[in-house]
C-alpha positions as CSV (number, residue, x, y, z in Angstrom):
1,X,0.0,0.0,0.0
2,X,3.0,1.7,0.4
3,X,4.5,1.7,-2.0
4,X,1.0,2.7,-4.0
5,X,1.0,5.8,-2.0
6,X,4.3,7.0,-3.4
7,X,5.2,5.1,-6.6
8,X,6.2,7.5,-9.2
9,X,3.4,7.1,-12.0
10,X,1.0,8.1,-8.9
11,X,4.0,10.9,-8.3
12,X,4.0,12.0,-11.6
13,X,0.0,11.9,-12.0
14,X,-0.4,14.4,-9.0
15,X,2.2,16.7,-10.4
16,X,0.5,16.6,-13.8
17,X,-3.1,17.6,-11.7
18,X,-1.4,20.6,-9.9
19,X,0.4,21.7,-13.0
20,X,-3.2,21.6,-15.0
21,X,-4.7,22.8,-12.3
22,X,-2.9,26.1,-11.9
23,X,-2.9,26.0,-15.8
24,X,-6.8,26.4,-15.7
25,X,-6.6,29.0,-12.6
26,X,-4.0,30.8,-14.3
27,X,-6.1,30.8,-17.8
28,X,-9.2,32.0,-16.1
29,X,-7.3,34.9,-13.7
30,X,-5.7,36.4,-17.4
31,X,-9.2,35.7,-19.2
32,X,-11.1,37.7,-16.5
33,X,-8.3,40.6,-15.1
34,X,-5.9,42.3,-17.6
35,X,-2.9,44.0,-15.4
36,X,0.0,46.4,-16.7
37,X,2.8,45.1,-18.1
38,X,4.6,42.5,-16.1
39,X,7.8,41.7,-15.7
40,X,9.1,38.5,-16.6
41,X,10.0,36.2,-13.4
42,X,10.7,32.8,-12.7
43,X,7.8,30.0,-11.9
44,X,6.5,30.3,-8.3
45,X,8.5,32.8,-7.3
46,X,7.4,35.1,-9.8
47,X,10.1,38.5,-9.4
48,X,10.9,37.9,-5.8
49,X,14.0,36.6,-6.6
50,X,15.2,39.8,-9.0
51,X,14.2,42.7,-6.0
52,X,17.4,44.1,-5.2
53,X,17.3,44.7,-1.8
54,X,20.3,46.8,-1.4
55,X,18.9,49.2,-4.1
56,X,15.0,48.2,-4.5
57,X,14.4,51.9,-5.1
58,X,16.9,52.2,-8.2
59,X,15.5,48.8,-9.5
60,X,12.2,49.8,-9.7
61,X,13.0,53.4,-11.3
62,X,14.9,50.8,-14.2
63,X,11.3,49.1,-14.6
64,X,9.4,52.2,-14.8
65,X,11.9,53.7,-17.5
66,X,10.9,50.4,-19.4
67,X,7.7,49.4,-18.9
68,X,6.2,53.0,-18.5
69,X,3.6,54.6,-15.9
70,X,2.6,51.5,-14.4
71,X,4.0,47.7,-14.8
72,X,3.2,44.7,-12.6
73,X,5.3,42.0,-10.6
74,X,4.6,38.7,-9.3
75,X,6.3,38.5,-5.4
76,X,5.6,35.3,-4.6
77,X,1.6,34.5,-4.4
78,X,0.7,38.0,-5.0
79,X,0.7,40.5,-8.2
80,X,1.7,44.2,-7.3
81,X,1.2,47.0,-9.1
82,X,3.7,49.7,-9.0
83,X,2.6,53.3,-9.8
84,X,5.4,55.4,-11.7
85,X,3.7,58.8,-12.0
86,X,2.2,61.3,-10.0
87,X,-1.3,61.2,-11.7
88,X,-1.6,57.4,-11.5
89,X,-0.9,57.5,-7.8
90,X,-3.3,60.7,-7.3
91,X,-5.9,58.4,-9.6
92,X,-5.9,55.6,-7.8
93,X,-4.6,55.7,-4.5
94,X,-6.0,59.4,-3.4
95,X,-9.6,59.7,-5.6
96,X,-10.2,55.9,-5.0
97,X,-8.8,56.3,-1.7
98,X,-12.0,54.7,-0.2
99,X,-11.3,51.0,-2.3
100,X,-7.3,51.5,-2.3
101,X,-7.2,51.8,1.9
102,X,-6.5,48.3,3.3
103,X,-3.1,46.5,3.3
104,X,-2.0,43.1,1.9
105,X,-2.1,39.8,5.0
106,X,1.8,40.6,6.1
107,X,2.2,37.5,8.8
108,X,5.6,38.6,9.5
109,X,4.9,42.4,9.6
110,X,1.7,42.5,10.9
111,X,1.3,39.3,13.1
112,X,4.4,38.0,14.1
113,X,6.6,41.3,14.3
114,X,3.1,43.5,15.4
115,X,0.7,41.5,17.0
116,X,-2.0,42.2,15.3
117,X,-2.1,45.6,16.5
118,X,0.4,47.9,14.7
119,X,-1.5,50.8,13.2
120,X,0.6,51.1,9.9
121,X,0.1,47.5,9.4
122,X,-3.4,46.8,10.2
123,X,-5.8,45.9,7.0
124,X,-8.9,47.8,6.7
125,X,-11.0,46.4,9.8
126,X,-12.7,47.8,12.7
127,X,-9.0,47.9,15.2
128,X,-7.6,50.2,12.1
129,X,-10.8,52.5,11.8
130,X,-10.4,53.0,15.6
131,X,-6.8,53.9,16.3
132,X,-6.8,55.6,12.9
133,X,-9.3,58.0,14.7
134,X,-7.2,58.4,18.0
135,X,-4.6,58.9,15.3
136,X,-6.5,61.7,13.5
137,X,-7.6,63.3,16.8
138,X,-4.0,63.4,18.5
139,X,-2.2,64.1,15.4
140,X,-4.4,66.0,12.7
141,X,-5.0,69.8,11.8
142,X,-7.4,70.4,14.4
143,X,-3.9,70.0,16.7
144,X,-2.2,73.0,15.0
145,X,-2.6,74.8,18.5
146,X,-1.3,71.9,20.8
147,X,2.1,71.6,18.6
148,X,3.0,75.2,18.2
149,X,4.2,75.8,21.4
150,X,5.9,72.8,21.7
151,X,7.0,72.9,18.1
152,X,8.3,76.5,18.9
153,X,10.1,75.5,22.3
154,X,11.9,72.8,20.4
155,X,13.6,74.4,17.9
156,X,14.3,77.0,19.9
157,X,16.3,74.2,22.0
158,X,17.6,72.7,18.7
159,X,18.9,76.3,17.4
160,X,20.9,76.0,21.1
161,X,22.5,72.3,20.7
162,X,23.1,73.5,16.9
163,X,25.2,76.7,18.1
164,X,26.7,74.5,21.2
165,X,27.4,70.6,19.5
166,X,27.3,71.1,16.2
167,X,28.7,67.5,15.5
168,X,25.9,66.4,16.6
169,X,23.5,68.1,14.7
170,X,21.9,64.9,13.0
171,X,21.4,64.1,17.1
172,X,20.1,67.0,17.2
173,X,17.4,66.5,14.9
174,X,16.2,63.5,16.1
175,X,15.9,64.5,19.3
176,X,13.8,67.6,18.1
177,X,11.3,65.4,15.9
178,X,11.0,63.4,19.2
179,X,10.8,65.9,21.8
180,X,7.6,67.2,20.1
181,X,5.9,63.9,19.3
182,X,6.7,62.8,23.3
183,X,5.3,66.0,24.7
184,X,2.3,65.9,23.1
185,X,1.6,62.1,23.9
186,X,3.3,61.1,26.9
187,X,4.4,64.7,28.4
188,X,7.9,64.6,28.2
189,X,10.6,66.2,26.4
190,X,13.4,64.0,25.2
191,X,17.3,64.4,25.6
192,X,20.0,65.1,22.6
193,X,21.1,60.9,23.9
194,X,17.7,59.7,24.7
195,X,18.6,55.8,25.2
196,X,14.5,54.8,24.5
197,X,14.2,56.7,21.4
198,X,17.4,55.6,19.9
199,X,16.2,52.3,20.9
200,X,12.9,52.7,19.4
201,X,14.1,54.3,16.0
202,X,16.6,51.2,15.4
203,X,14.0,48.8,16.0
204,X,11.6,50.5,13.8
205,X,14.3,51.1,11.3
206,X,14.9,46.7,11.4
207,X,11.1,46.4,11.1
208,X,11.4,48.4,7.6
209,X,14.4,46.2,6.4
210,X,12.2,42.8,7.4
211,X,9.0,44.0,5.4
212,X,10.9,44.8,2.1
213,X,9.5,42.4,-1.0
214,X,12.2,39.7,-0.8
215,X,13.0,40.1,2.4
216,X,11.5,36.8,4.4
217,X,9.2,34.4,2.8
218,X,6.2,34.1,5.1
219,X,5.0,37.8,3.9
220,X,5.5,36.3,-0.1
221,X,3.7,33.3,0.3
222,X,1.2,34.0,3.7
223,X,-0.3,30.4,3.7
224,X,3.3,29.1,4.9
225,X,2.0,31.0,8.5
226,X,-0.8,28.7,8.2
227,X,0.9,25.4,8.4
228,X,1.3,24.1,12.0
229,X,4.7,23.7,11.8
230,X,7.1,23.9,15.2
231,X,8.5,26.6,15.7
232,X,12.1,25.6,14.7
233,X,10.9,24.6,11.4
234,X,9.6,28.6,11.0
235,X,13.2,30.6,10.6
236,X,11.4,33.5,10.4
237,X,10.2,33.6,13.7
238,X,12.8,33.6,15.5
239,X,13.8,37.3,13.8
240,X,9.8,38.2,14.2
241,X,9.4,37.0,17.8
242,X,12.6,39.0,18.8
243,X,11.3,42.2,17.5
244,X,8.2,42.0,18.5
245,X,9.3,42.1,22.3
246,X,11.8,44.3,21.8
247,X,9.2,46.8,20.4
248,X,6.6,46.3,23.0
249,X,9.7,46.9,25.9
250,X,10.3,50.2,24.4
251,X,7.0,50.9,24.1
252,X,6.0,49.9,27.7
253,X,8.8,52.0,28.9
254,X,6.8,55.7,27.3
255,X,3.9,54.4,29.2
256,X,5.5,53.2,32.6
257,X,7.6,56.8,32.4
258,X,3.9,58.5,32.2
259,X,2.7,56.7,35.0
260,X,5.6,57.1,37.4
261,X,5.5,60.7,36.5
262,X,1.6,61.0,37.3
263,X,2.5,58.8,40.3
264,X,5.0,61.7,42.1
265,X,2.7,64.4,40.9
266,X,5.3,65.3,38.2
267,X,2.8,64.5,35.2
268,X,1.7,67.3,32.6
269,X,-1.5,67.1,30.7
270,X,-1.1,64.3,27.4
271,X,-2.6,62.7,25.1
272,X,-2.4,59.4,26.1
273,X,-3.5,60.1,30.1
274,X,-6.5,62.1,28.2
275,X,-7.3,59.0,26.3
276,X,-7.1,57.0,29.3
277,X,-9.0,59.6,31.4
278,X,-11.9,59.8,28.8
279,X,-11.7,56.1,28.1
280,X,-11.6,56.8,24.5
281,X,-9.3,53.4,24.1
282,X,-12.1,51.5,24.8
283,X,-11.4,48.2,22.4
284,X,-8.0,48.7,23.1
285,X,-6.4,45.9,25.1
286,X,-3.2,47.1,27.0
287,X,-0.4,46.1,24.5
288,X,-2.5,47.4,21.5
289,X,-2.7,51.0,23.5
290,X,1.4,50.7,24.3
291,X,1.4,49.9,20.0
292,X,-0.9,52.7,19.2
293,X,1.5,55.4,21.4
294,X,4.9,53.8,20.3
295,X,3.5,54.1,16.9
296,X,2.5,57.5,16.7
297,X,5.7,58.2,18.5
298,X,7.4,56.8,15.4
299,X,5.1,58.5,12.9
300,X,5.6,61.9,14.8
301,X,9.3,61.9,14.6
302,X,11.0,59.8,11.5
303,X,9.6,62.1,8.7
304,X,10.5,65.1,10.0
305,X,13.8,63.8,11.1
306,X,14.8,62.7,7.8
307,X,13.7,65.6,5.9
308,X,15.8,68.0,8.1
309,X,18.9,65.7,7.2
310,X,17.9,66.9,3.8
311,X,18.2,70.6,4.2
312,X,21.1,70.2,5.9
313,X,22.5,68.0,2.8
314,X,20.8,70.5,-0.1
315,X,22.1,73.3,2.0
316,X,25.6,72.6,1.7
317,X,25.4,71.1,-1.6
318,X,23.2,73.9,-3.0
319,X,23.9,77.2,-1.6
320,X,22.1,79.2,-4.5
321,X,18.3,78.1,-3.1
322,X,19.8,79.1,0.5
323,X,21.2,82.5,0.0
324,X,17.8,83.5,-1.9
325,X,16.2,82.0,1.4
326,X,18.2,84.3,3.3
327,X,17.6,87.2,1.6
328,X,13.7,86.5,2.0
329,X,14.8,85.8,6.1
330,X,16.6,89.0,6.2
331,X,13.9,91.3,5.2
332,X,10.9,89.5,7.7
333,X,13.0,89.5,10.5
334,X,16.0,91.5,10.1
335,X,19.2,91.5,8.5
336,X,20.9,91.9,11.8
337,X,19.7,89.0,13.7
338,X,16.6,91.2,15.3
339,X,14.2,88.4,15.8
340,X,13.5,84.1,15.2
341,X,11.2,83.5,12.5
342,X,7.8,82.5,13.8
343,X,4.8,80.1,12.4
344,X,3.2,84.0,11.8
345,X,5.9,84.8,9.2
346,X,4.5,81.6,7.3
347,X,2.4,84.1,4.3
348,X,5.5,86.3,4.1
349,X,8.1,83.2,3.6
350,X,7.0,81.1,0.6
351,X,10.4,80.3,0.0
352,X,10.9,78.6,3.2
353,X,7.3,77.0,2.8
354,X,8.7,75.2,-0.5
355,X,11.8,74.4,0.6
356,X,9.7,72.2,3.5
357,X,8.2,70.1,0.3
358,X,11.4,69.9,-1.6
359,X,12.7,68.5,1.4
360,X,10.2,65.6,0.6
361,X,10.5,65.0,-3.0
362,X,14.6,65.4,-3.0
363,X,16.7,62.1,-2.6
364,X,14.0,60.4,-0.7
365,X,14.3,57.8,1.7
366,X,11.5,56.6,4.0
367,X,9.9,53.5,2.2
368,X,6.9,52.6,0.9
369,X,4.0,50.8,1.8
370,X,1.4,49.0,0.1
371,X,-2.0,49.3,-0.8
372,X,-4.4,46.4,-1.0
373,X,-7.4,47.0,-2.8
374,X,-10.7,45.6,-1.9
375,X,-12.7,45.5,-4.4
376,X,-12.5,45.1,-8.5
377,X,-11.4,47.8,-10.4
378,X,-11.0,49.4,-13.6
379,X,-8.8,52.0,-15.4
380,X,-8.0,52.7,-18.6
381,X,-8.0,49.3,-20.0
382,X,-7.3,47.8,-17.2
383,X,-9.3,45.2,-14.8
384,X,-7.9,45.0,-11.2
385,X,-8.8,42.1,-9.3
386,X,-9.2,42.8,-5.5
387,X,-6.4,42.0,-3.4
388,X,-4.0,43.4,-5.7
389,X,-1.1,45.2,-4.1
390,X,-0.7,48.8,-5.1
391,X,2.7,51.0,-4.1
392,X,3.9,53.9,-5.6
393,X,7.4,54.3,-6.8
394,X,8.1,57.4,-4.6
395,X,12.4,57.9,-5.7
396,X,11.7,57.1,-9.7
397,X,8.6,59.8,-9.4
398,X,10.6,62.5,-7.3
399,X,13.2,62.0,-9.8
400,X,11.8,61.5,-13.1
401,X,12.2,64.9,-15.2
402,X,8.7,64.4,-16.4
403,X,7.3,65.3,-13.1
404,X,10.4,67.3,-11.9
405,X,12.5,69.7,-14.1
406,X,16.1,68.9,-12.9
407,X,14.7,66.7,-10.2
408,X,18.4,66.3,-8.8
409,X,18.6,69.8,-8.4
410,X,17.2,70.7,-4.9
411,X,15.2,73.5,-6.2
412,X,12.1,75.1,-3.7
413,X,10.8,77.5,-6.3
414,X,9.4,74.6,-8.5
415,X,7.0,74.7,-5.6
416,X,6.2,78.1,-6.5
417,X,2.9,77.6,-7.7
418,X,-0.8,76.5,-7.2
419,X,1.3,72.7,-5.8
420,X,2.5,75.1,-3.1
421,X,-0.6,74.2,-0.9
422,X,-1.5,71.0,-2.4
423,X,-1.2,68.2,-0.2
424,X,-0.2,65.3,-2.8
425,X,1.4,67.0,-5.0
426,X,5.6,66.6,-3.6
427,X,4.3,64.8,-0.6
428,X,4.0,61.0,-0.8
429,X,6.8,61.2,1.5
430,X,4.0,61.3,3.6
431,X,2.2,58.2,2.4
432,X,-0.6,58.2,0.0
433,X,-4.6,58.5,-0.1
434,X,-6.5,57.1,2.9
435,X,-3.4,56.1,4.5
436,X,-1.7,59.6,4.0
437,X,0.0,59.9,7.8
438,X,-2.3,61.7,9.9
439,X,0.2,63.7,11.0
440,X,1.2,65.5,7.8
441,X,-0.2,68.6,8.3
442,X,1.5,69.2,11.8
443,X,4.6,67.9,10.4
444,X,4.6,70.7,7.5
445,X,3.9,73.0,10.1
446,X,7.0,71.8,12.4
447,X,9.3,71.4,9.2
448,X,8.4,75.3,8.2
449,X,9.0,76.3,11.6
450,X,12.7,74.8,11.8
451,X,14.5,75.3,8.2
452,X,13.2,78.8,8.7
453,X,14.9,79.0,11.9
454,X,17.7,76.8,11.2
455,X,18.6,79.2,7.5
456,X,18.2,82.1,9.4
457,X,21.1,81.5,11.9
458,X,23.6,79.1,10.8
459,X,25.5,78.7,7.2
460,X,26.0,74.8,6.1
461,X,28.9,73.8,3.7
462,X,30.5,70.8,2.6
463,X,33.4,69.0,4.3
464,X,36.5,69.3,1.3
465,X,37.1,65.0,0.6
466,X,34.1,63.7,2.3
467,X,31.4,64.2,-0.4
468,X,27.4,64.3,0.5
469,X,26.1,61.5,-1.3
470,X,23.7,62.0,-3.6
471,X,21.6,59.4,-6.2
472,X,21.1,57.3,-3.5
473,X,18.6,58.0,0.1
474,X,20.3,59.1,2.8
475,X,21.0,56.7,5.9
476,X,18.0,56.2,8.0
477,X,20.4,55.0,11.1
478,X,20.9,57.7,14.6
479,X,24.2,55.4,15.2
480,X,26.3,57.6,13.0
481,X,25.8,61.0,10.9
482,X,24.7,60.2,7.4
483,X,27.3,62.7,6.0
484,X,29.6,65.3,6.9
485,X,28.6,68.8,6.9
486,X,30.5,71.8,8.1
487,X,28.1,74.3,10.2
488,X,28.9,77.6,11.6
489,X,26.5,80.7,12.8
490,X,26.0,83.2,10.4
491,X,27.4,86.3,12.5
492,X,28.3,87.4,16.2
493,X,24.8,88.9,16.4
494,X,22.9,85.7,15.6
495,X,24.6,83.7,18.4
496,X,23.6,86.9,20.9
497,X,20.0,86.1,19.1
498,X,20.1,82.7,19.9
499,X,21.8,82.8,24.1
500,X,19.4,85.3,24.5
501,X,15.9,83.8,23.2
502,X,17.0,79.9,23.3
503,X,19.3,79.1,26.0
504,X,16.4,78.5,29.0
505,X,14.9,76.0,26.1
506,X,17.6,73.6,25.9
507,X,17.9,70.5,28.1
508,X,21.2,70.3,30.3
């Protein structure tokens, strides 16, 4: 019987049934959907095998230079679509935001890494329509007035560790982009060598490498998380099950801070003790609340972070933009160091306001998600089956010279327009459509706030042998600076200007 079970013509029948099989299911799919061009892979594995992963970003600007606007790849068990233009990405993923909102089963990144319970990973259920609320309510528009103050207090500190540390501006930064976010959640400002920040931007910044195409199996082909294998046999648990509790423990620690603070009548009013107070986590279990915070910590800080290690880059690299900047300084606040700039100055700066969005479209290097859609669609010839994976190419569109006139340039007066104030256009740094980061208005507002500030008072230049790179993203890593940049105060008057008005700001 044996032998029956296993004797190669019974063998070779079942492998002729699967391979007719997925011939039929493969026939119907391609009689039913038509996709963009796809790029030719390999059986089962489809492209996974061809992602770079040490340059995904220029391997995918190669595609769209061939295939066009849009072209399609098979990563394992699932067909992505990858959007190559602005309009295609505004078409799909912002007007049919509603269909385009959910994301794609992840096991690794959302189950096994997450919990289940990781905002940015959640698919469109009723756990992501209720922290995307809190989300919206701590982080959106109708914030502007919680964040100024602490946005203007912060820089003001920054402007001080600037003038003080300079080496350590890219510290600096972070810390900034942090302090704010903290604050406004947990009540706390955060130091220039905050150990639970650092150690909750290098665990994020693991998370990012895990999720990339290619980069584990169990998110290519989900059904393997399905298989009751032990756990020895599942090699990618051991990297998911590490992060996952090293994410919660830095989490946990925001939250224990907040209550030992509260506890020795040290605490200041927060989000997250109003949230409590008024119970609107309600559906929340305890480690999904710690994953909502840490989250928003993370979404708070990272963009902003990164996109003033971009000013400081185009700064040195491209001193035209930044002595017109000046000028524009000068004349709203004095050419001899008379005042800071303020959020008030915003109508009277548009320069400053565009350099904010250049800072997003130029050499960009936060990742990007995907998109699964949940229903059929069509466009333009094209029949979309739901559960298709939609991302955008966000470096080949920032730098394709059909969207951007000498996109390497870092240019702000491109923005100089009716895009000034349009919130897609030069910001899909941000994310896209219905899962655009809450936060992106409050971020604009802080990123405004700080080049202005930041131009105003210091002068950046290149170190001579240690060139900026450039054609590439910057280095998402606080373990090191991600290039060398000379900075020095623009005159005697501007560091009396900055003793005098930022010195009680800064953290000793």
């Amino acid at each position: 019987m044996m032998e029956l079970m296993f004797s190669p013509p019974l063998l070779s029948g079942l492998v002729l049934l699967y391979i007719i099989y997925h011939t039929i299911r493969y026939t119907q799919f391609h009689i039913k959907y038509r996709l963009p061009p796809q790029v030719p892979g390999v059986p089962v594995f489809g492209n996974l095998l061809q992602i770079r992963r040490g340059d995904t970003w220029l391997y995918l600007k190669e595609l769209a230079q061939k295939h066009g606007e849009m072209f399609t790849l098979k990563l394992g068990s699932r067909y992505w679509v990858v959007l190559n233009s602005q309009r295609t990405a505004e078409e799909l993923l912002g007007k049919r935001g509603a269909i385009y909102i959910s994301r794609q089963n992840m096991p690794m990144g959302a189950d096994i890494m997450s919990g289940g319970k990781k905002l940015l990973f959640l698919p469109n259920n009723d756990l992501f329509k209720l922290e995307r609320k809190i989300a919206h309510d701590v982080l959106g528009p109708s914030q502007k007035k919680v964040f100024a103050p602490l946005q203007d207090l912060e820089s003001r500190a920054l402007l001080y560790e600037y003038l003080e540390r300079p080496q350590d501006w890219y510290l600096a930064h972070a810390r900034y982009s942090s302090s704010v976010i903290a604050n406004v959640l947990f009540g706390r400002r955060t130091k220039l060598y905050d150990e639970n920040v650092r150690n909750i931007l290098e665990v994020a910044e693991r998370v990012f490498e895990v999720i990339q195409p290619g980069s584990n199996v169990v998110d290519a082909f989900p059904f393997l998380a399905r298989v009751p294998l032990p756990k020895w046999m599942q090699p990618w648990r051991w990297t998911g099950d590490r992060i996952y509790e090293q994410t919660l423990a830095n989490y946990a620690k925001e939250f224990d801070g907040l209550e030992e603070r509260e506890r020795n009548g040290k605490g200041t009013p927060c989000a997250i003790s109003e949230m409590i107070r008024l119970n609107k986590h309600k559906g929340l279990d305890r480690d999904s609340l710690y994953f909502l915070g840490g989250t928003l910590m993370e979404a708070g800080s990272d963009t902003t972070r990164v996109s003033l290690n971009q000013i400081a880059a185009a700064a040195a690299l491209f001193p035209d933009w930044v002595k017109r900047t000046q000028e524009q300084l000068d004349e709203v606040c004095g050419s001899n160091a008379e005042r800071l700039p303020t959020a008030a100055d915003a109508p009277q700066l548009p320069l400053v306001k565009a350099a904010a969005k250049e800072s997003i479209r130029w050499n960009p290097a936060l990742p990007e998600m995907g998109h699964s859609l949940i229903q059929d669609d069509t466009f333009e010839g094209y029949h979309f089956p739901a559960g298709t994976v939609f991302t955008w190419n966000n470096w080949g569109i920032c730098t394709d010279p059909n969207e951007y006139k000498d996109p390497e340039r870092f240019w702000p007066e491109r923005f100089l327009n009716e895009d000034l104030d349009k919130p897609f256009k030069g910001l899909l740094g941000f994310g896209a459509g219905r899962r655009l980061c809450p936060g992106w208005f409050v971020g604009s507002q802080s990123l405004f706030l700080t080049i202005s500030r930041l131009l105003y008072c210091f002068e950046f230049s290149a170190v001579p042998g240690k060139p900026i790179p450039v054609g590439k993203p910057l280095s998402l890593s606080v373990d090191g600076p991600p290039f060398e940049v000379n900075i020095k105060i623009r005159s005697p008057a501007h560091e009396e200007l900055i003793r005098r008005e930022c010195s009680s700001a800064a953290l000793t």
